[in-house]
TIDRENRO-673865 format. One record per residue (C-alpha): residue number from 0; residue in three letters; chain; x, z, y. Coordinates in steps of 0.02 Angstrom, whole numbers, plus 50000, padded with zeros to 5 digits. Example, Ala and Ser with C-alpha at 12.3 -4.5 7.8 and 13.67 -1.06 7.14 Angstrom:
BEGIN
<pt resi="0" resn="ALA" chain="A" c1="50615" c3="50390" c2="49775"/>
<pt resi="1" resn="SER" chain="A" c1="50684" c3="50357" c2="49947"/>
// end
This chain:
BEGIN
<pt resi="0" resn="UNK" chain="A" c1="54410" c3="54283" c2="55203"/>
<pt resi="1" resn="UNK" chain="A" c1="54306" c3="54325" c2="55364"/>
<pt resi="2" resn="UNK" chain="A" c1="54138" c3="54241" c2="55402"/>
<pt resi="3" resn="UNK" chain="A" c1="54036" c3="54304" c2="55563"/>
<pt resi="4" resn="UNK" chain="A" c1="54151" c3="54423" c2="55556"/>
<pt resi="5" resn="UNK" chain="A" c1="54114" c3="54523" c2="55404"/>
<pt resi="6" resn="UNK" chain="A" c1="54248" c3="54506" c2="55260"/>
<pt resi="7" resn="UNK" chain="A" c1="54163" c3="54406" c2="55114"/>
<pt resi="8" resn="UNK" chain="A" c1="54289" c3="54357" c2="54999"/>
<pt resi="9" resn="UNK" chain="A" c1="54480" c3="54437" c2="54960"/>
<pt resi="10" resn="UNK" chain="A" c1="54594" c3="54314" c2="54894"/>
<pt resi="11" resn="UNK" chain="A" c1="54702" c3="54393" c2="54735"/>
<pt resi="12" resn="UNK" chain="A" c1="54838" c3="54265" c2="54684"/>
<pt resi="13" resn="UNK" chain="A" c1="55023" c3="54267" c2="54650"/>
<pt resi="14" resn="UNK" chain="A" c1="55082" c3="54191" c2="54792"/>
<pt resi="15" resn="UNK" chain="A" c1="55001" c3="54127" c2="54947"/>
<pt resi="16" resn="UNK" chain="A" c1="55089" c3="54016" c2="55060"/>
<pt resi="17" resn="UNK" chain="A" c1="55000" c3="54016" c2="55249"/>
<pt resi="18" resn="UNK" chain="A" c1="55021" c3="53911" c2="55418"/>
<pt resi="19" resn="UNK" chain="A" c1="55012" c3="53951" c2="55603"/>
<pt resi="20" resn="UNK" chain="A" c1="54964" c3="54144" c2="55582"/>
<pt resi="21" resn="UNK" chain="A" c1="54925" c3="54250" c2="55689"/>
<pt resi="22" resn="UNK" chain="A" c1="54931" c3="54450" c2="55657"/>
<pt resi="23" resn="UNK" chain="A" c1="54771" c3="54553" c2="55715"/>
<pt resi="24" resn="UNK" chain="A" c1="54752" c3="54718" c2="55717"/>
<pt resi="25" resn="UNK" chain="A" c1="54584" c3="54820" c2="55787"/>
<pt resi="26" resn="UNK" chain="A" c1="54644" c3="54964" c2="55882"/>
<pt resi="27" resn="UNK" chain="A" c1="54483" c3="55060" c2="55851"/>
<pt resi="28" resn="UNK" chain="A" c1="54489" c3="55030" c2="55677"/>
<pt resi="29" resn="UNK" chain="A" c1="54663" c3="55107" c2="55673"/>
<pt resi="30" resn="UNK" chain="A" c1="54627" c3="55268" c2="55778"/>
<pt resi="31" resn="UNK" chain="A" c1="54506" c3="55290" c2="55647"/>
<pt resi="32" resn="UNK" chain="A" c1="54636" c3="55273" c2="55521"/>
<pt resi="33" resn="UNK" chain="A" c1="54767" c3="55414" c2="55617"/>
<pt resi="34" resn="UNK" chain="A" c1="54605" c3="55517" c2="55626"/>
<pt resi="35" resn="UNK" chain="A" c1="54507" c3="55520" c2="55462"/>
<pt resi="36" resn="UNK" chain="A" c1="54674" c3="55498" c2="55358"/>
<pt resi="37" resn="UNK" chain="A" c1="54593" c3="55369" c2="55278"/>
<pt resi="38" resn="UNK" chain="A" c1="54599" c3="55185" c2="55245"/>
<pt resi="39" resn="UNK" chain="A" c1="54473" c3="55069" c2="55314"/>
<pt resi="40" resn="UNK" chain="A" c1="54502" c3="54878" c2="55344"/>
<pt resi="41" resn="UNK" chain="A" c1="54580" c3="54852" c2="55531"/>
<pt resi="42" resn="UNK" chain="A" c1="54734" c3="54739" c2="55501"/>
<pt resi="43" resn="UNK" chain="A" c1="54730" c3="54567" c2="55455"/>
<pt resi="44" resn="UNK" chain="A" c1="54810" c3="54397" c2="55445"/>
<pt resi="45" resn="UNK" chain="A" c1="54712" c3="54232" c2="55511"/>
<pt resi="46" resn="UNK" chain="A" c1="54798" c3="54070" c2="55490"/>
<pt resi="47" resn="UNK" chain="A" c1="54758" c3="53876" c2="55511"/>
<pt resi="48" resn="UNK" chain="A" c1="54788" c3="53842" c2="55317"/>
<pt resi="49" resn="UNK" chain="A" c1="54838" c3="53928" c2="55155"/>
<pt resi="50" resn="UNK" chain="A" c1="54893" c3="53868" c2="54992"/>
<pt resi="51" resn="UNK" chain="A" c1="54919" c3="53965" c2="54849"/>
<pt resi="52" resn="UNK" chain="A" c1="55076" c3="53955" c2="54759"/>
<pt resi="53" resn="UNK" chain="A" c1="55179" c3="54022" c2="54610"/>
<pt resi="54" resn="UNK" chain="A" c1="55352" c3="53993" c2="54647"/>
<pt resi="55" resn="UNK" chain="A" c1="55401" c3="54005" c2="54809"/>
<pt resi="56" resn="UNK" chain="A" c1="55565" c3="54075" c2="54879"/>
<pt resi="57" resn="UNK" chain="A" c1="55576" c3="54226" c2="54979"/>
<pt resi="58" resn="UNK" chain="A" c1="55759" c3="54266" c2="54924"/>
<pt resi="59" resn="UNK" chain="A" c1="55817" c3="54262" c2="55120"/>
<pt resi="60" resn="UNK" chain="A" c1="55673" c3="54295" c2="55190"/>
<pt resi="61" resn="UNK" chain="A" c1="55619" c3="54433" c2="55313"/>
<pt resi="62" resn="UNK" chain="A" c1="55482" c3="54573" c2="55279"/>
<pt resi="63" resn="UNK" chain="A" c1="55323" c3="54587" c2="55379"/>
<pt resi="64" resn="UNK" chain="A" c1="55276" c3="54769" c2="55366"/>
<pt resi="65" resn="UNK" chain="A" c1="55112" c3="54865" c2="55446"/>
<pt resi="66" resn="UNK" chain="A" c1="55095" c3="55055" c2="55448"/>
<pt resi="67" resn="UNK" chain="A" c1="54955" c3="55109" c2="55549"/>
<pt resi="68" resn="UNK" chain="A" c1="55030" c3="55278" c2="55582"/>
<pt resi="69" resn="UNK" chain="A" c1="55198" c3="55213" c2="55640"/>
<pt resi="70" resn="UNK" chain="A" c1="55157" c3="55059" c2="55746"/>
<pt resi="71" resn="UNK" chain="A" c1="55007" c3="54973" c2="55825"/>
<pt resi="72" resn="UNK" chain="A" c1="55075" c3="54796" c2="55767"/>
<pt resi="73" resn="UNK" chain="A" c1="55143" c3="54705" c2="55593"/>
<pt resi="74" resn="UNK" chain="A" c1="55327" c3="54723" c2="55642"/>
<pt resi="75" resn="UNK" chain="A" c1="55474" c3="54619" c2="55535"/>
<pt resi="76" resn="UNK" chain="A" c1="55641" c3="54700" c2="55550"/>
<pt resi="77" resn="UNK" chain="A" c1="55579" c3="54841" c2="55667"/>
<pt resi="78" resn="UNK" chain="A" c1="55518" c3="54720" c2="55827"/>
<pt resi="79" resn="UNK" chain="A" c1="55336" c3="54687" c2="55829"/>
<pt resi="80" resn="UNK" chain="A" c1="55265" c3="54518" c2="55779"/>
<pt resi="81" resn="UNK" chain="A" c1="55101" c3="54426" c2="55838"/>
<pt resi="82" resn="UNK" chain="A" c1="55124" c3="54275" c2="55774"/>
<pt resi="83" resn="UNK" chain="A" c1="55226" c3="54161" c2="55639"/>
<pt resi="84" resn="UNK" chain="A" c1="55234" c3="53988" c2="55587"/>
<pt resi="85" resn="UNK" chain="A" c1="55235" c3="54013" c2="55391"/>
<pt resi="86" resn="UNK" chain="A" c1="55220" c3="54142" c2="55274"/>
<pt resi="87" resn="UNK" chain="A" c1="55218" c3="54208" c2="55090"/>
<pt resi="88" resn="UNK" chain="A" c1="55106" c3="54341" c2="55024"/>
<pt resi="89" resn="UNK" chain="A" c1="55172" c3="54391" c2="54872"/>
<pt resi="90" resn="UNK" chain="A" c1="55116" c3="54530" c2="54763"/>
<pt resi="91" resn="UNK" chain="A" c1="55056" c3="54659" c2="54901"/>
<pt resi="92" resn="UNK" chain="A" c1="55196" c3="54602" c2="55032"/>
<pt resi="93" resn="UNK" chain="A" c1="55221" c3="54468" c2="55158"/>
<pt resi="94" resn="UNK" chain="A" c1="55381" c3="54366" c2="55187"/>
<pt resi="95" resn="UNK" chain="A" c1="55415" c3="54277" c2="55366"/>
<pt resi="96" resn="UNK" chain="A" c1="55459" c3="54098" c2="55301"/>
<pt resi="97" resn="UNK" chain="A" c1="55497" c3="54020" c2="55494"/>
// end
């Protein structure tokens, strides 16, 4: 979690279910990344609303993958993505839900 725009709080839970996201990723922060060889925090999710959850599906869902040294975007199934109506965080990965 982000306040002032400092991160204050990490959330580490099972499952996280989250609304109306939006996909951000700092383009200085990731040169830095491609330069140093190290990781810093650049990427991250902001959404209208999360809940956290211990059972939700992802059996047909899609992957949301970031790699700062292959793309400059969160990409799902190769084609970049800036936004998404729901998704699951689950265990280090993210699932697009709609």
């Amino acid at each position: 979690m982000k306040r002032r725009g400092r991160v204050v709080d990490r959330i580490d839970a099972y499952s996280l279910m989250a609304e109306n996201v939006t996909f951000k990723v700092n383009e200085a922060g990731r040169q830095r990344v491609i330069k140093d060889k190290k990781k810093n925090v650049h990427a991250f999710i902001v959404c209208d609303k999360y809940v956290l959850y211990g059972r939700e599906s992802v059996d047909n869902a899609r992957v949301i993958t970031y790699n700062p040294y292959t793309s400059s975007s969160f990409t799902c199934d190769g084609v970049p993505i800036t936004e998404a109506r729901k998704i699951v965080c689950r265990l280090g990965k993210c699932y697009l839900l709609e």
